[in-house]
C-alpha positions as CSV (number, residue, x, y, z in Angstrom):
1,X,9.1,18.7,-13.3
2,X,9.4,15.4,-14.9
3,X,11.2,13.1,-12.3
4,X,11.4,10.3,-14.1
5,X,13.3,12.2,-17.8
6,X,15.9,13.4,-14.7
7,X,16.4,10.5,-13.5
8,X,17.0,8.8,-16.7
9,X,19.0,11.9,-18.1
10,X,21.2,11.8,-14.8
11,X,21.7,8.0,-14.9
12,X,22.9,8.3,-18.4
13,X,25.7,10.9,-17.7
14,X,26.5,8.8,-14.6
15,X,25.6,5.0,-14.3
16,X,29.4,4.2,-14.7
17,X,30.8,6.6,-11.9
18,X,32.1,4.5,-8.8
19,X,29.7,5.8,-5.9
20,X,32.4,7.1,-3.7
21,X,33.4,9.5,-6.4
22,X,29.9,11.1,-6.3
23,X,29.5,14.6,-4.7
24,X,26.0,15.3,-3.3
25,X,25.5,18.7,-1.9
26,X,22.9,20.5,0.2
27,X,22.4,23.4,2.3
28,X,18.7,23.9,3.8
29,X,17.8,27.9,2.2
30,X,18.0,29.6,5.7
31,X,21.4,28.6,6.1
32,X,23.0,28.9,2.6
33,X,25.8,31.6,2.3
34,X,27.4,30.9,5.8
35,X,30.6,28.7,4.4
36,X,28.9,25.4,5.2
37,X,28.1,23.6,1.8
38,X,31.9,25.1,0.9
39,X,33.2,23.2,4.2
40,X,31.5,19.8,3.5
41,X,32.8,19.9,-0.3
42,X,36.4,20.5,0.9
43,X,35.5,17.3,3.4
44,X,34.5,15.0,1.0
45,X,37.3,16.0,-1.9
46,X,39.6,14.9,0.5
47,X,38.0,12.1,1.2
48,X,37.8,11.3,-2.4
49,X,41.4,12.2,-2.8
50,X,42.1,9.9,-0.2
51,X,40.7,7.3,-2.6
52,X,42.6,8.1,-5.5
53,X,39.1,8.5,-7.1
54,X,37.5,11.3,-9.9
55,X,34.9,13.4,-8.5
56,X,31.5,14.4,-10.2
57,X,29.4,17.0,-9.0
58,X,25.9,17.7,-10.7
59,X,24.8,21.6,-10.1
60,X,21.3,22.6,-10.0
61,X,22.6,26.1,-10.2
62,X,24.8,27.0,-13.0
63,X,25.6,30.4,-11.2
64,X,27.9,28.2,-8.6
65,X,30.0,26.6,-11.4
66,X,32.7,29.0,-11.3
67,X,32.6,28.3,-7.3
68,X,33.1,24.7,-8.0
69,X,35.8,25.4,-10.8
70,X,37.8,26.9,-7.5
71,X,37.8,23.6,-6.6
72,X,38.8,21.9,-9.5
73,X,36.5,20.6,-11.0
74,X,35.4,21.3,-15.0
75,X,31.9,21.7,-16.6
76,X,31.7,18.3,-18.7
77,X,27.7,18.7,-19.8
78,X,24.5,20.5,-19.4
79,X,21.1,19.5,-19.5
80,X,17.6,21.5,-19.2
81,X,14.9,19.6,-16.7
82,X,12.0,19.7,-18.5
83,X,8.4,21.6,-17.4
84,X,10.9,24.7,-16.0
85,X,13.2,23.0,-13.9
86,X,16.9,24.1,-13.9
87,X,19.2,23.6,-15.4
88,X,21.5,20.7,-14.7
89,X,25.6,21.2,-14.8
90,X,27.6,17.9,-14.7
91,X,31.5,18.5,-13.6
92,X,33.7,16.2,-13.2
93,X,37.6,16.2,-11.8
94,X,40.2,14.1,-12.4
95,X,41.4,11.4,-9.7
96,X,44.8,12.7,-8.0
97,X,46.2,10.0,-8.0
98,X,47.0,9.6,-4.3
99,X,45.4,6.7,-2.5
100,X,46.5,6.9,0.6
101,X,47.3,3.4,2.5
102,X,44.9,2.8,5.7
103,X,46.0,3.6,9.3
């Protein structure tokens, strides 16, 4: 896999996205399918709603798209990663508007 065409593909679709608005996902492989990924995207969409803010989410497995469409978010691109990497989904969501004053 060709870090560096990643990179530069990934910074294209996303070098003007404010940083809170970024979603980054993981779940180590001997803990996947237990609800805890799910719980820490519904954390940080609230905090993004809480912001007022879009959301973008990059999936490295296109079979979980229609999991993240639950949450409202929309395919916006697709690229391959080259030397048989996966494919790369790029959603994105709409800011809701609701910024919420502090404390």
């Amino acid at each position: 896999m060709n870090v560096g065409h990643v990179t530069g593909q990934l910074a294209v679709r996303r070098g003007w996205l404010p940083t809170s608005g970024r979603l980054i996902l993981g779940t180590d492989p001997a803990h996947r399918g237990r609800g805890h990924g799910l719980a820490r995207l519904t954390v940080n969409l609230a905090h993004i709603n809480d912001e007022g803010m879009p959301a973008y989410l990059e999936a490295s497995n296109p079979a979980n798209v229609p999991l993240y469409e639950r949450f409202g978010l929309r395919e916006w691109t697709r690229f391959p990663v080259p030397d048989g990497g996966p494919e790369i989904v790029t959603m994105w969501r709409a800011s809701s508007g609701r910024r919420q004053q502090p404390g």
